[in-house]
Each structure stands twice: as structure tokens, then as C-alpha cells.
C-alpha positions in Angstrom: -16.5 -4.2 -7.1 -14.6 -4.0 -3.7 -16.6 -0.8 -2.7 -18.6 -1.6 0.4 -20.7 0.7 2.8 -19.0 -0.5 5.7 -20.5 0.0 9.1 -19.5 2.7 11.6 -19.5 0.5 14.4 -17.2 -1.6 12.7 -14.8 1.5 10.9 -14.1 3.0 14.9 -13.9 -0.5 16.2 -10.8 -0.5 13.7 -9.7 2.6 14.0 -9.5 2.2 17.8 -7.4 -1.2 17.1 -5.1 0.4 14.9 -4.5 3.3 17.0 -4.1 0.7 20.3 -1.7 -1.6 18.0 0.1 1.3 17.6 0.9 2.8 20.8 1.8 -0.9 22.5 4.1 -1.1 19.9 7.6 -1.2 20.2 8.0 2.4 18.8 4.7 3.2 20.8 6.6 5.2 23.9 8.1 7.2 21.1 4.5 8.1 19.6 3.4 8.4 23.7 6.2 11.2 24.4 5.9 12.3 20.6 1.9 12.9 21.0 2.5 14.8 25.0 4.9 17.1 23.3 2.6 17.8 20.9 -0.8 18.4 23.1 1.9 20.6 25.3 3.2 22.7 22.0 -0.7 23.2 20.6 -1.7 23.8 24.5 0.9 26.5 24.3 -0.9 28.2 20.7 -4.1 28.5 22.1 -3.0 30.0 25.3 -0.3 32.6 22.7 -3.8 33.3 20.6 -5.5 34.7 24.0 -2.4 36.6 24.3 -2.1 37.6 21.3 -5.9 39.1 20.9 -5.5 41.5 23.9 -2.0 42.9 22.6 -4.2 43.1 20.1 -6.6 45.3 20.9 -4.4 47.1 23.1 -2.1 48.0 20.2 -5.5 48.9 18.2 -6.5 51.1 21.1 -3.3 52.9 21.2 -3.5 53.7 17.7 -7.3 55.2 17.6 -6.1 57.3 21.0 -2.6 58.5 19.5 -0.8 57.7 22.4 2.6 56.8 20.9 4.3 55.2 24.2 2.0 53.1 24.5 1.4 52.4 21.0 5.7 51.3 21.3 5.4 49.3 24.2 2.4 46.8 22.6 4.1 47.3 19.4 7.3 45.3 20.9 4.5 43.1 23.0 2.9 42.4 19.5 6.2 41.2 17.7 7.2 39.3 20.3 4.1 37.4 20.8 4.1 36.9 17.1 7.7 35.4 17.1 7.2 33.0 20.4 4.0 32.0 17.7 5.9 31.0 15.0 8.9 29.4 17.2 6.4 27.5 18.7 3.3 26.7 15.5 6.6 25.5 13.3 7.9 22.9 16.4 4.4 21.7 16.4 3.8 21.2 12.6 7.4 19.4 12.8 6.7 16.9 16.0 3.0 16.2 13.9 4.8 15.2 10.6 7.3 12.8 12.4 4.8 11.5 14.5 2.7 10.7 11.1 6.0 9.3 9.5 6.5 7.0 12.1 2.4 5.5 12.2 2.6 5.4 8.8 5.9 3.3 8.8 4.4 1.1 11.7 1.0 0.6 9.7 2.8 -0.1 6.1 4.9 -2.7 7.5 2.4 -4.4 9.0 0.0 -4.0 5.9 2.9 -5.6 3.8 3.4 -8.2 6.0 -0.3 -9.3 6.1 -0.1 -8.8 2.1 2.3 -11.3 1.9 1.4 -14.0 4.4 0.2 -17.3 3.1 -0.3 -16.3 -0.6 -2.4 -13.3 -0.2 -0.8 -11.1 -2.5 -1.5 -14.1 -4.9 -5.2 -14.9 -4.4 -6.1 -11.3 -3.8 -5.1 -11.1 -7.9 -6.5 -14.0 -8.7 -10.0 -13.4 -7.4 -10.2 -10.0 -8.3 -12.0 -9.0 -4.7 -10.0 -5.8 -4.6 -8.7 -3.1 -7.0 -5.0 -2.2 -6.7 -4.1 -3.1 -2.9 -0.8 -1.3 -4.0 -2.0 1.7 -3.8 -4.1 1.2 -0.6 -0.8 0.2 1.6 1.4 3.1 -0.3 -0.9 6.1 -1.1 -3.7 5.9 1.4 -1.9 4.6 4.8 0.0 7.8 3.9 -3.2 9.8 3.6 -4.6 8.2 6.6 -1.8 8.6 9.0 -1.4 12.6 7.7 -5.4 13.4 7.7 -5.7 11.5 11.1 -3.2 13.4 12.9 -4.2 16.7 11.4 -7.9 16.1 12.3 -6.7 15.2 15.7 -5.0 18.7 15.7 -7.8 20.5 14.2 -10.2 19.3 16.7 -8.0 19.6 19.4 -7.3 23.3 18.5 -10.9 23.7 18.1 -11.7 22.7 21.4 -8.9 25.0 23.1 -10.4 27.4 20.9 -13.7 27.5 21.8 -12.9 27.2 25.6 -10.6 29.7 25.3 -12.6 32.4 23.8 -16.3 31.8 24.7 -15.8 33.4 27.9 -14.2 36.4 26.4 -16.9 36.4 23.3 -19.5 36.4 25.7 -17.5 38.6 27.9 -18.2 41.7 25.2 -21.6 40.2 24.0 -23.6 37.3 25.1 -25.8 38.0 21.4 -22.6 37.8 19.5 -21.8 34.1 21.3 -24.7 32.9 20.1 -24.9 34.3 17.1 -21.8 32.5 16.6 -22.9 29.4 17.8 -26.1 28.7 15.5 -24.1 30.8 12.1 -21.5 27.6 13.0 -24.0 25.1 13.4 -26.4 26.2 9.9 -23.6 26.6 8.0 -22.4 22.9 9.0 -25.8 21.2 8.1 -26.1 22.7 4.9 -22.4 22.1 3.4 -22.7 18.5 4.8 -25.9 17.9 2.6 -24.3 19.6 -0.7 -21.0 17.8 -0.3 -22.7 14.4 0.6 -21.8 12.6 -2.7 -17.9 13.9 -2.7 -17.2 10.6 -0.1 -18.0 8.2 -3.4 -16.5 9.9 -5.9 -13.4 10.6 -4.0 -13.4 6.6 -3.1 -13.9 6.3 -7.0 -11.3 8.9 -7.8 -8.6 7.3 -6.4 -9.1 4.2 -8.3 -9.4 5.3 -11.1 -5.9 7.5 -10.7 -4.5 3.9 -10.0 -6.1 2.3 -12.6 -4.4 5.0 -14.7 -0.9 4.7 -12.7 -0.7 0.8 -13.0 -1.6 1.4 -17.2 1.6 3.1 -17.4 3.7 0.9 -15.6 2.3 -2.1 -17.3 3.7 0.0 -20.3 6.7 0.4 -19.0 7.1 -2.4 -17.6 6.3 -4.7 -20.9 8.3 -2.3 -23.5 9.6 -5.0 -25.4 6.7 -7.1 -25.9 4.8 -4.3 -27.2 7.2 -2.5 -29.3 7.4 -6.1 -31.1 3.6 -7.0 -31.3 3.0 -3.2 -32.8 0.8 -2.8 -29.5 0.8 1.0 -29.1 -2.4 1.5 -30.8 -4.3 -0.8 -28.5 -2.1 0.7 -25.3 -3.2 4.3 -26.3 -6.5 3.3 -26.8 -6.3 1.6 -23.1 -4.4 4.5 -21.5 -7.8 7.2 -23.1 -10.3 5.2 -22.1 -8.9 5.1 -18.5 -7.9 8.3 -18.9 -11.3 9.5 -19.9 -12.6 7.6 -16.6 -10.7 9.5 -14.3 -11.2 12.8 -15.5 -15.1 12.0 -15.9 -15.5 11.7 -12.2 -13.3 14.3 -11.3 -15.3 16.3 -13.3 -18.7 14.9 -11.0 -16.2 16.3 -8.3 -15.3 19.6 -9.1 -19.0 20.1 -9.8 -19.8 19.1 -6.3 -16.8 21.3 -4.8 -18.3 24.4 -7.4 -21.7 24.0 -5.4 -20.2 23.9 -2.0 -17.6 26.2 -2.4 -20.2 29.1 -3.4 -22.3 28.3 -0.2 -18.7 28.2 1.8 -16.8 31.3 0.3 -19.8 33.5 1.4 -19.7 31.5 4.4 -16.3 32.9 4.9 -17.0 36.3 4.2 -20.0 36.7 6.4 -17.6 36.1 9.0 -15.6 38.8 8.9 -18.8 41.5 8.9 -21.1 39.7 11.0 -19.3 41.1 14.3 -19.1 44.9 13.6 -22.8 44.7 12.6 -23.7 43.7 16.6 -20.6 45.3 17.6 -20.0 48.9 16.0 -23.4 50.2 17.3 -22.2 49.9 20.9 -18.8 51.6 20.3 -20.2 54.4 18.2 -22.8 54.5 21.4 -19.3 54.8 23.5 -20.0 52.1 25.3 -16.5 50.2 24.5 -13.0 51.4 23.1 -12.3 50.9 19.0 -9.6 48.1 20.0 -12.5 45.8 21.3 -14.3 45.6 18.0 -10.8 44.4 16.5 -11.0 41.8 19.3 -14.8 40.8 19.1 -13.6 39.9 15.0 -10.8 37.9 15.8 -12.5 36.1 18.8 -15.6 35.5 16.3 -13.5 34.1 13.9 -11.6 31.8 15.9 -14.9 30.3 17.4 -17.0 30.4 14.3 -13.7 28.6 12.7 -13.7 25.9 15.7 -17.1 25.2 15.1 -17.1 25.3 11.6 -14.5 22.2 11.0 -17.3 21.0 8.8 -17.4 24.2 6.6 -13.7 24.3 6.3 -12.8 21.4 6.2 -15.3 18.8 4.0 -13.6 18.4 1.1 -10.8 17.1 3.3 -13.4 15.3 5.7 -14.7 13.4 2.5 -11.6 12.4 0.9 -10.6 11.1 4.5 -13.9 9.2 4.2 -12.9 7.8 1.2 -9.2 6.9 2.3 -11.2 5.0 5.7 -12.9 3.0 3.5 -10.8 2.0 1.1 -8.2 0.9 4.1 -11.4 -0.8 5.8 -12.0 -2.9 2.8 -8.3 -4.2 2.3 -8.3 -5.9 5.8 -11.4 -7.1 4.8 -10.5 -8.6 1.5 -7.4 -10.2 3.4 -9.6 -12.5 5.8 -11.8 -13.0 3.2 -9.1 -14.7 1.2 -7.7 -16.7 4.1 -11.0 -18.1 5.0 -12.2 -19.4 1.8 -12.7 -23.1 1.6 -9.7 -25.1 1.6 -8.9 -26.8 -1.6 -9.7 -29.8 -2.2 -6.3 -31.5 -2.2 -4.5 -32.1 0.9 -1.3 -31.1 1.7 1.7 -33.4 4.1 4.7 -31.7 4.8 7.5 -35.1 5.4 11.2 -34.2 5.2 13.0 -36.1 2.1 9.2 -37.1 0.1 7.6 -36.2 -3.0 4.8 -38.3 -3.4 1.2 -38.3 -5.3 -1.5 -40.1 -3.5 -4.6 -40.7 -6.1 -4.4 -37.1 -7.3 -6.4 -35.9 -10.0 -5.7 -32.7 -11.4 -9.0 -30.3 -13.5 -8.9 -27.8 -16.0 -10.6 -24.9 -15.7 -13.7 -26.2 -17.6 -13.3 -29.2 -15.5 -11.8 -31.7 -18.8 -9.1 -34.5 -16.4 -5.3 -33.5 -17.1 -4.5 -36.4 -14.5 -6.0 -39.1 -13.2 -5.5 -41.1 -9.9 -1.8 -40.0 -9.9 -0.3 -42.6 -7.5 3.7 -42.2 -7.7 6.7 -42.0 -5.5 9.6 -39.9 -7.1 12.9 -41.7 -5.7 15.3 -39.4 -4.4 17.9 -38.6 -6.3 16.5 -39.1 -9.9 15.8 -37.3 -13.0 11.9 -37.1 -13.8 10.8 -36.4 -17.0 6.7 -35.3 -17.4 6.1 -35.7 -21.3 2.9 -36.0 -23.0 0.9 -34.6 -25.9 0.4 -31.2 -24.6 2.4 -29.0 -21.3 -1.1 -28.8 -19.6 -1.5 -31.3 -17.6 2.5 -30.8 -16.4 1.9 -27.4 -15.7 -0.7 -27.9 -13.6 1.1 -30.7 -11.7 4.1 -28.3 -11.3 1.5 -25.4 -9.6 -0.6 -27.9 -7.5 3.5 -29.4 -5.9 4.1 -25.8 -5.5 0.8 -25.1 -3.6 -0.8 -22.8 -6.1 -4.7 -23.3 -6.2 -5.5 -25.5 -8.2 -8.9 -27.7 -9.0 -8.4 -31.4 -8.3 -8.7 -34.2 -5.1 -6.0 -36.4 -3.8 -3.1 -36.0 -1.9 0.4 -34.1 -2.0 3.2 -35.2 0.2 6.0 -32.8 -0.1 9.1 -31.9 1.7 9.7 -29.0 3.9 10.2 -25.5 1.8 14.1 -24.9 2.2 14.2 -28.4 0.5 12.3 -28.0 -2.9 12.9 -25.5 -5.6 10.4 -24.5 -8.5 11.6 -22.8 -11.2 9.6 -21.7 -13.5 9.4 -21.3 -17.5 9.7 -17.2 -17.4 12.2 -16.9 -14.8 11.6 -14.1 -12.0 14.3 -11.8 -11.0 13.7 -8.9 -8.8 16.1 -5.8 -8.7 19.2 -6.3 -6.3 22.8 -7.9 -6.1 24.1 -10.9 -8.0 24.4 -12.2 -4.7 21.2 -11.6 -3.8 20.0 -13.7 -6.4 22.3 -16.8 -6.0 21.6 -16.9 -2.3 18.5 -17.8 -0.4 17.0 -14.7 1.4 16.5 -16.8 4.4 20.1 -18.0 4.5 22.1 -14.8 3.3 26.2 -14.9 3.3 25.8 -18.8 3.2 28.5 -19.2 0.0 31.9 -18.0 -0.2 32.5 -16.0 -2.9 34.9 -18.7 -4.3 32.0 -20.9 -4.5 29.6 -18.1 -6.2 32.6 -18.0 -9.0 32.9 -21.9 -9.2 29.0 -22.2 -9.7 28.8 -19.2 -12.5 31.6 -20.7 -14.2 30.0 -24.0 -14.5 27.3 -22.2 -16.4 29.6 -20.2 -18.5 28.0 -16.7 -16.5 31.2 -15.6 -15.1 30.5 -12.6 -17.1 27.8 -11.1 -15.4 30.1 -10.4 -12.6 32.2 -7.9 -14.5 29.0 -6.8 -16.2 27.2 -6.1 -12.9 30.7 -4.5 -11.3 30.9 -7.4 -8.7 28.5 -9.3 -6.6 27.4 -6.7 -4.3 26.2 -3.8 -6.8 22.4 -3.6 -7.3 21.2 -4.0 -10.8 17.7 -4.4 -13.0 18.4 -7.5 -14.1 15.2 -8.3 -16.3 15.7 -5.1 -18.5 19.6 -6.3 -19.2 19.9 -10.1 -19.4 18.4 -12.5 -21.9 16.1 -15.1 -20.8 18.7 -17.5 -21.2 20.7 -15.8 -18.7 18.4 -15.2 -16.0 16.9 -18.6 -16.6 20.5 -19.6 -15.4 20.8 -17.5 -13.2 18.0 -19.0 -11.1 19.6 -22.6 -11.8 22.8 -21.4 -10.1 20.9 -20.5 -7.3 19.2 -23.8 -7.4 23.0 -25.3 -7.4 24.2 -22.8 -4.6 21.3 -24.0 -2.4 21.2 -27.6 -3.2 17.4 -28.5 -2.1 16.6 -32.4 -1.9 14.3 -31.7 -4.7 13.8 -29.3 -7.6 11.1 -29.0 -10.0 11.3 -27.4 -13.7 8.3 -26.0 -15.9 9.2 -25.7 -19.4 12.5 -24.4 -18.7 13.2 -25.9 -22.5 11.7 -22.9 -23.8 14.3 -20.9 -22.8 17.5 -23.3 -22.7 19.3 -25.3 -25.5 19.0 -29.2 -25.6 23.2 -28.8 -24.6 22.2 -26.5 -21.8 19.8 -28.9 -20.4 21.9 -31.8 -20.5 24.9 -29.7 -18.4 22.1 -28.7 -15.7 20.7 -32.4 -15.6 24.7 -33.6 -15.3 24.9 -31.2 -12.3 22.0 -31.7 -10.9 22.7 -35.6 -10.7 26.2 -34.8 -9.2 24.6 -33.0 -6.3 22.3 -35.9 -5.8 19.1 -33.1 -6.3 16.0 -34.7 -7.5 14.9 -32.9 -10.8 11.1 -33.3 -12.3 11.4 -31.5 -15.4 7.9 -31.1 -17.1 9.9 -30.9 -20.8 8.5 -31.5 -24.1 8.0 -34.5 -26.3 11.4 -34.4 -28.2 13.1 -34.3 -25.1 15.7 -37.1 -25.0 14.7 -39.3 -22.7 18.1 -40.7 -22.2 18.8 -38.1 -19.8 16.4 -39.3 -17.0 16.2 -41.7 -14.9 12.5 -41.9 -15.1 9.3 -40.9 -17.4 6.0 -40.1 -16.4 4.0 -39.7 -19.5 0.0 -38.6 -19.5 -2.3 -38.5 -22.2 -5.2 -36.9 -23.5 -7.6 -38.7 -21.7 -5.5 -38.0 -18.1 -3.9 -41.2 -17.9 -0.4 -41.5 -17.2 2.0 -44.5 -17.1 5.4 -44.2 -15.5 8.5 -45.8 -17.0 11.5 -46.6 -15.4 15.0 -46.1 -17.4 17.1 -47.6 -14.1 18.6 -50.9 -15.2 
């Protein structure tokens, strides 16, 4: 669905971009120095390969004329060459993988941080505009940073290369240069037409690998719930099907890579004969000495290679195609989701106010939940939203919490660090108790006294000998109830003490005693609760009622003397 043919213009404009973000960056004199070193080091190789092909053919030379002094003198020239080569090809290969580390930590965090501006992350999954951006910001800026950086070698090699040895391939024979030239430039055309269709089904390919991975994890990830609903028929039957997919088209691909890898192995081995066929006639002619034929080979090979990046390198070429697009179309699917039209409620920030201003609130099939909601909550009360079903309350508690949702009217809500939603399945992600009880924003803001006093108060002053203290990181959804990290997230609401909090079916999970202790110390903090509960709900407990029906009416009821 997210596939796009995206146009070339527009895939350099942003591969300029990211490359110029990248080097004004803050680690970009790094990259700078990083990227000189490295021009210097492969600079250095193509100079050593010059080198190295006249030792070369000297040593050869030496060989075919049985002249053993000279044959020890270029043998130490030979090793020694060969060892400066290695010193100096494994510095390289070293400077080019830290160099691709460190783009592909700068791109990464900038991708994450885009992800998770404004809700993206949230209406990227709603909408469905692009399969698993996951994998996109993990496994293909890593592909894209590597495959840049060693197509940015390879062509920078090549280039040495073929400036390097023209002159000494047409030094021995003009006819070999250009027989090198056009064997280079066929050979290109015709692997480039059989491999066209590899760039789509390696964009494919890698979906279909994530749609795999993410199978498994949802597995994972949802043991319980399946274990109990006698799911693993349906999950195998999932897990095949995608399966299936995958290999499928990778079995379009290997086709592809069959055609073009018979057209490119003989390719190959052409290489290595075509120069003795114009070569050997003119030594067995004595016109030159045995070592130059060795030379003329190696020479071909290194231009026919420099020119042939197309040959050697397309199956690489296409699934770096496939990586470019897949990137271009996640920035794309990002400011496609920030400029969609802005709901139609409006949204006022005002410090210490939650208030609905003729809000009405849709289903999805467009059926009222609420209608004209026109209601001031008083600080410091306890709100209860009853009515026949939890609909229209859940969708009050995801419109105050800016989730998109259909409706018109108005929302006037305080700033963030001063309302809390907590929600009927409670989310908590892997880390410290600590790092759950305090806000991320305001870490190290509780004594640990205070930590105990809260946790106590909730009767959880065992998950502190449980977790080994306060400061040890734990998966806390695989080893606490529901109960227990529903409470969890109220003692971080108790730690933090917002103006305002607001509950979504948190009865599901908590005891009617429960729910009376975190009312009674919610009240003692002076936080305003709204607690969308259910109809049996004692009403007692609250300060106030706001009770819709069917038809999206509501009627508020006041319990204050």
C-alpha cells in the first residue's frame, strides 16, 4: 500500500539533505576528519595496487628468466607491499564501519524523534499509510548508512582505479583498453535489464520478513491470551500464510539472481582470458617479457572491475534501491500524517480548567454518544461518567486526552504535566520501579522515603523486595497482575499530583474497596478525578455525576450539599 515510485529528483534531493544534515551536525567534524582519513587510506590502496602490479611482473619476470637474485629481492618487494596492503585495506574497512556507525546513530535518532513527535507513531497505525515503520528506522537506516558508504568506496576505488591503470593498460595495448572499455560497458546494459525487477521484489521482500518478524512477537508478546483462548491453531495458520508470502517472493528473487548470475559468472570468467588472447601473441612474437602478460591481467581486471560496478555489484545496487525507497516513503508518510485536516474539535490549553464547550462526540458509524456537552468540572471533585454502556465515556476520556476522535465543539484542558490519563489496561514499559513512579520529565523528584510511603498506601511495598529495590530494571507486564500494575500507575499518579486525573474503566481491574482507597486519596491531595466507572458504581463516592444516555444526552448531578 505504501509502495510508491518516488521520483529521482526528489530521492537525491533527500539524499543530499540527509547527507548535509549530517555533516553540520554536531558529530559532523567527526564524520569530516573520519571521511579525509578515509579518502587518504583508500588514496593510499590504489597507489599500493600500482605498486604492487610491477613487483608483480617483475617477480613474474624473474621467475620465467631464472635469475634467483633478483627473483629474492622482488620476492621481499612482494611481501612487503602485500603487508603495507593489508595494514592499510584493514584501517580503511575499520574507519568505514565507524563512520557508518556513527550516520546511522545520527539518522536513527532523528528518525525516532520524528516518529514520536505529535502522535505520529499513533496515527501512522491508525491509518495504515505504512507497513512496519519499525523496521524502516532499525533495519534499513542500518542498510542505508552500510550500502551508502560502501558504494561511496566502491566508486571511489573505481575511479582511482581506472585513472590509475588506463595509462598503463593502454601503455602495453591501446586495443586491450578498449576492449576493456566496451566488454565493461555491454556487460553493464545487459545485467541491468535482467535484474530490473529485483528493485520490487527486494522492496517487497523486506516486508514481508517484517510482516513475518512482527507475527512472532505478537506471539510472544500475547502468550497468555493465546494459551487461554486455545489460539495456536489460528496463530500457526497466520505465521504459514505469511510465511508462505515471504518465501514466494524470494523465490521470484532467486529466479531473477539464477538469470543474472549465469550472464555474470561467464562475465567473470571471460575476464580472466580475454587479455592473453590479445596479449600472448605479442610475447610469443617476443615483443614483450612473460611478466607483462601477468600485468596486462591484473590491470584488465582491475579496470574491467571499476567499470563493471553494475555487473558486480546489482544485486547489492537493487536491494539498496529498495532500502532508498522504503526510507523515502517513511518521511513521506510522516508529513502526510501531520498535515491531515485538523479535527474537528478544538483544543485550549488554560492552566487549572477542564471544561466542555457544546461538544458532541460520534461513533464510528456516526450514531451521537454525546450531545452538546456543556460542563465545567470544579477543581478538586470526584466525577463520576455513568450511563447505559462505557461508549460514550470512553470516547470522552480519548477526545480529553487528544486522541482523534469524530465530533465538534470545544475542549479546554490544562497544560500536560497537570492531567493524568490512566487507562483501563494499564501500560508499563520495561525499566526501574522508579522509573515508573516518577515522571520521565521530572526524574529524582521523590525521595525514596516518599516512594515507600506512597507504595505502602497501596499495600505494594512488596514489589520492592520483589524487583531487588527501586533501581533494578525489570519486565514488569510478564510478572505483575493487572491489579498490580493498574496500581502501580495510580502511585505514580499520587507521586506526581496533577491538578486533574482522568480514569477509563479502571473498575475492570480494581475491587470496589480499592476504588474507594484511591478516590479517598485522591480527595486528600485535592486531584480532580473523572472516573468513567460503571453503573453499579456507588455514587456516594463522588462529588458529582455526569450520566448520558442512549440517545447522547447527558444530565449532570451534583452530590455537594
Amino acid at each position: 500500500m505504501d509502495r510508491q515510485q518516488i521520483p529521482l529528483k526528489v530521492t537525491a534531493a533527500r539524499f543530499a539533505g540527509t547527507v548535509g544534515d549530517f555533516v553540520s551536525s554536531d558529530v559532523g567534524g567527526k564524520a569530516k576528519l573520519m571521511f579525509a582519513g578515509l579518502i587518504a587510506l583508500l588514496c593510499g590502496i590504489s597507489g599500493l595496487n600500482v605498486v604492487n602490479s610491477y613487483v608483480g611482473r617483475n617477480f613474474i619476470t624473474a621467475i620465467a628468466d631464472r635469475q634467483t637474485p633478483e627473483f629474492i629481492r622482488q620476492s621481499i618487494f612482494y611481501v612487503s607491499v602485500f603487508a603495507v596492503l593489508t595494514v592499510v585495506s584493514v584501517i580503511a574497512r575499520f574507519v568505514e564501519e565507524r563512520l557508518a556507525l556513527l550516520w546511522r546513530q545520527f539518522i536513527t535518532r532523528r528518525a525516532v524523534a520524528l516518529y514520536l513527535a505529535n502522535g505520529t507513531y499513533y496515527r501512522l497505525g491508525v491509518s495504515g499509510q505504512l507497513t512496519n515503520p519499525d523496521q524502516r528506522i532499525a533495519d534499513d537506516v542500518r542498510a542505508f548508512t552500510v550500502t551508502t558508504l560502501s558504494f561511496v568506496v566502491m566508486v571511489f576505488n573505481g575511479t582511482l582505479t581506472i585513472v590509475a591503470f588506463s595509462g598503463l593498460l593502454w601503455s602495453i595495448s591501446p586495443l586491450l583498453f578498449v576492449v576493456a572499455v566496451l566488454y565493461a560497458a555491454c556487460g553493464s546494459c545487459l545485467t541491468f535489464l535482467m535484474g530490473r525487477p529485483l528493485i520490487n521484489l527486494n522492496y517487497d521482500q523486506l516486508d514481508k520478513e517484517a510482516d513475518f518478524r512482527s507475527s512472532l512477537i505478537h506471539l510472544r508478546e500475547n502468550a497468555e491470551s493465546i494459551l487461554l483462548a486455545r489460539a495456536e491453531e489460528r496463530q500457526n495458520i497466520l505465521l504459514s500464510h505469511r510465511l508462505e508470502a515471504l518465501a514466494a517472493n524470494f523465490r521470484r528473487i532467486t529466479a531473477v539472481n539464477r538469470n543474472v548470475g549465469f550472464f555474470t559468472t561467464g562475465y567473470n570468467w571471460l575476464i580472466q582470458i580475454i587479455p592473453a588472447l590479445i596479449i600472448a601473441p605479442a610475447f610469443i612474437s617476443g615483443e614483450i617479457e612473460f611478466g607483462v602478460i601477468t600485468q596486462s591481467g591484473a590491470a584488465f581486471a582491475m579496470l574491467v572491475g571499476a567499470f563493471s560496478l553494475i555487473v558486480t555489484q546489482y544485486q547489492s545496487i537493487s536491494t539498496f534501491a529498495a532500502v532508498v525507497a522504503r526510507l523515502n516513503s517513511l518521511p513521506e508518510a510522516i508529513e502526510r500524517s501531520q498535515t491531515i485536516a485538523e479535527p474537528a474539535i478544538e483544543f485550549v490549553e488554560r492552566e487549572g480548567s477542564l471544561a466542555y464547550e457544546r461538544l458532541t462526540l460520534l461513533s464510528s458509524n456516526g450514531a451521537p454518544l454525546l450531545k452538546e456537552l456543556s460542563v465545567t468540572i470544579p477543581v478538586g471533585t470526584l466525577v463520576l461518567l455513568t450511563g447505559p454502556s462505557h461508549a460514550a465515556g470512553t470516547a470522552l476520556f480519548r477526545a480529553t486526552a487528544g486522541i482523534p476522535t469524530l465530533g465538534t465543539g470545544r475542549i479546554i484542558r490544562p497544560v500536560p504535566d497537570d492531567i493524568q490519563f490512566l487507562q483501563q489496561r494499564p501500560y508499563l514499559p520495561p525499566g526501574t520501579l522508579r522509573q515508573i513512579l516518577e515522571r520521565s520529565e521530572n526524574p529524582d523528584e521523590n525521595s525514596d522515603e516518599r516512594i515507600f510511603h506512597v507504595l505502602r498506601e497501596l499495600d505494594l511495598e512488596r514489589l520492592v523486595s520483589l524487583a531487588g529495590g527501586l533501581d533494578r530494571e525489570r519486565g514488569w507486564e510478564m510478572e505483575l497482575s493487572l491489579t498490580e500494575q493498574q496500581l502501580l500507575m495510580v502511585a505514580n499518579v499520587l507521586l506526581a499530583t496533577p491538578r486533574f486525573v482522568f480514569m477509563d474503566r479502571v473498575d475492570t481491574t480494581l475491587g470496589s474497596e480499592q476504588l474507594r482507597k484511591i478516590l479517598r486519596l485522591l480527595s486528600e491531595r485535592s486531584i480532580t478525578c473523572i472516573n468513567n466507572g460503571g453503573a453499579h458504581d456507588s455514587r456516594g463516592l463522588y462529588h458529582a455525576v455526569l450520566e448520558y444516555g442512549e440517545d447522547g444526552g447527558w444530565k449532570w448531578t451534583s452530590n455537594r450539599a
